[in-house]
C-alpha positions in Angstrom: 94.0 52.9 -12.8 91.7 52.8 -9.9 88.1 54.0 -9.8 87.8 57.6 -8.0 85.4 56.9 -5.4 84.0 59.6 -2.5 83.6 58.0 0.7 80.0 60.0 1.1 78.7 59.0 -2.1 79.6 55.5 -1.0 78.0 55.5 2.5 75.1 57.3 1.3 74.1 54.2 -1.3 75.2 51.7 1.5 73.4 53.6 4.4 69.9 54.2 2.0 69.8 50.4 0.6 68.1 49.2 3.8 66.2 52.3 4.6 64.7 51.8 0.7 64.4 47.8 1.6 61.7 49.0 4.5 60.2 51.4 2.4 59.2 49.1 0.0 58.1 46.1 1.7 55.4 48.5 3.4 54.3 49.4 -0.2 54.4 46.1 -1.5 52.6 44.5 1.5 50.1 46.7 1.8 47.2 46.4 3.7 49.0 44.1 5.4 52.2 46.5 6.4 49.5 49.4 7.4 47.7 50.1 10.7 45.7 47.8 11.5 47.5 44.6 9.4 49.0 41.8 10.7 52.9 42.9 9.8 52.4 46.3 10.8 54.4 45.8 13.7 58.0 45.9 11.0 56.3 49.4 9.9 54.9 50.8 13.2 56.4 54.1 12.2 54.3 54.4 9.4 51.1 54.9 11.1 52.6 58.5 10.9 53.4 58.5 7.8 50.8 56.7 6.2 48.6 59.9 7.8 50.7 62.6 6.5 51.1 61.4 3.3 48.0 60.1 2.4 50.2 58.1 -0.8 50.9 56.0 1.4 47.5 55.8 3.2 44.3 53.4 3.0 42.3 56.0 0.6 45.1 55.7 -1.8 45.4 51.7 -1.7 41.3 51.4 -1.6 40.8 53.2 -4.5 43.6 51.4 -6.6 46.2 54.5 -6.6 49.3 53.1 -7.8 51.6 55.8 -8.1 52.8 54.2 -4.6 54.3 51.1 -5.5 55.3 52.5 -8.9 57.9 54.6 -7.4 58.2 51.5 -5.0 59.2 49.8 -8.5 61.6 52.6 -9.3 63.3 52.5 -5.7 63.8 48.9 -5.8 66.0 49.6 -9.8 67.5 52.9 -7.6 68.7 50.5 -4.8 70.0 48.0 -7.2 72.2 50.1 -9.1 73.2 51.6 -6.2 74.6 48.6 -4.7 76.0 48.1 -8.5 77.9 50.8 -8.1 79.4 49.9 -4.7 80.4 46.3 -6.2 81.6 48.0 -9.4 83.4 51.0 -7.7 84.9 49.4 -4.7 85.5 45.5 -5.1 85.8 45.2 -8.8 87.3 48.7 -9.6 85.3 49.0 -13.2 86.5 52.0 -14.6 82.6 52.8 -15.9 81.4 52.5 -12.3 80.9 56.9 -11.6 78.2 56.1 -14.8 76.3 53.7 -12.8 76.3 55.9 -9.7 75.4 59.1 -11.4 72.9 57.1 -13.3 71.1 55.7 -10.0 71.5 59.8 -8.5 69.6 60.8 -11.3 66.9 58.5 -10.9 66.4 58.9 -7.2 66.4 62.9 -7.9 63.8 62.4 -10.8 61.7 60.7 -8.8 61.8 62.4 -5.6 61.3 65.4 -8.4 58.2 63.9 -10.2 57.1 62.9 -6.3 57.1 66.5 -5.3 55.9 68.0 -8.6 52.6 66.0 -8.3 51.6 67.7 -5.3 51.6 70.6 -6.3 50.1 69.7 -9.7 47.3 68.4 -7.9 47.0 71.6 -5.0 48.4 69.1 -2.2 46.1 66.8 -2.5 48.3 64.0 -0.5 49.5 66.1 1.9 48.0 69.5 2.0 45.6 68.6 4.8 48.8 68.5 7.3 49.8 71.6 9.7 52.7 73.6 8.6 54.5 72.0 11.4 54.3 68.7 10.5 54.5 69.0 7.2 57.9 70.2 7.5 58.6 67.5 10.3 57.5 64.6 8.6 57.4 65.2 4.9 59.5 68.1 3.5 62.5 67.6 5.8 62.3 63.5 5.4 61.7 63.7 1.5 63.9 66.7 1.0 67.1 64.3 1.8 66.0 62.5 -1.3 66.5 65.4 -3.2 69.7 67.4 -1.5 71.7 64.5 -1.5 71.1 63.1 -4.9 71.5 66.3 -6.2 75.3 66.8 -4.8 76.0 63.0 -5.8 75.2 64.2 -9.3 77.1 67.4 -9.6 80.0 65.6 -7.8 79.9 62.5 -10.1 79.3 64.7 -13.2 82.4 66.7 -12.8 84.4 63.5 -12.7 83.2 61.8 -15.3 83.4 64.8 -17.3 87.2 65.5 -16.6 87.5 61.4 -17.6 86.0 62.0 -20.7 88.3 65.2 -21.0 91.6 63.4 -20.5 90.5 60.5 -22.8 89.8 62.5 -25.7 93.3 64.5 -24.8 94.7 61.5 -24.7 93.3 60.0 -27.6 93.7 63.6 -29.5 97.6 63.0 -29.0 97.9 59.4 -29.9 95.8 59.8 -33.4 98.2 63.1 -34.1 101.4 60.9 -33.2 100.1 58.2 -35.6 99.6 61.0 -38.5 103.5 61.9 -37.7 
């Protein structure tokens, strides 16, 4: 029987893989990958970002904040499982492979969850120095993917592997009855 797979799921864990890739070597080389470092020129982008989100800024890395490339740590397990899935799902048609995928959706959404929970645990203290504008620009909007999308994957993924584990304990319900006979 072959693996149910949704092309979306799929392109979202194939499309994210690299995005995550970037995302962590900033926070990995870092100061190197900032403003100002020699590899910055891979990250230009995040000059913006490191700004907004002061995570990601100098303050942070000076005074030893490693919430950063903690859920740096957790992107890179995220990532893996993701591709897991694609292999497991796709090329070697695992029946278990929605449990990998949900797994991995889970964790991205807890994350992003935990991510956003923090600032407002401590009153914004990343990003509350941001206008309105571009805090919806370049944080809520960018960060908010993280949690839309992920949350979908694991409603969608939840549903089937809830109707698998319906029609194997249907099925298993039958055959223990026809063995009683």
């Amino acid at each position: 029987m072959a693996v149910k797979t949704h092309s979306w799921i799929s392109a979202w864990f194939l499309l994210t893989a690299p995005i995550i890739a970037w995302d962590v070597g900033y926070c990995f080389m870092r100061p190197r990958s900032m403003e100002g470092g020699d590899l910055h020129w891979i990250w230009a982008p995040y000059s913006i970002y490191q700004r907004v989100d002061l995570v990601y800024g100098v303050h942070a890395l000076e005074r030893g904040d490693g919430f950063t490339n903690a859920q740096s740590l957790l992107n890179v397990i995220e990532t893996l499982l993701n591709v897991l899935y694609l292999y497991t799902a796709h090329i070697a048609q695992w029946p278990p492979a929605p449990l990998v995928g949900f797994t991995a959706a889970a964790m991205t959404l807890s994350k992003t969850v935990l991510y956003w929970a923090q600032e407002y645990y401590c009153n914004y203290c990343a990003v509350g120095h941001n206008s309105l504008r571009d805090l919806i620009q370049y944080w809520i909007i960018p960060n908010g993917f993280w949690i839309v999308i992920p949350t979908f994957i694991v409603i969608t993924l939840w549903k089937d592997l809830a109707a698998d584990l319906t029609l194997a304990n249907r099925v298993s319900v039958k055959a223990a009855s026809g063995k009683s006979n």
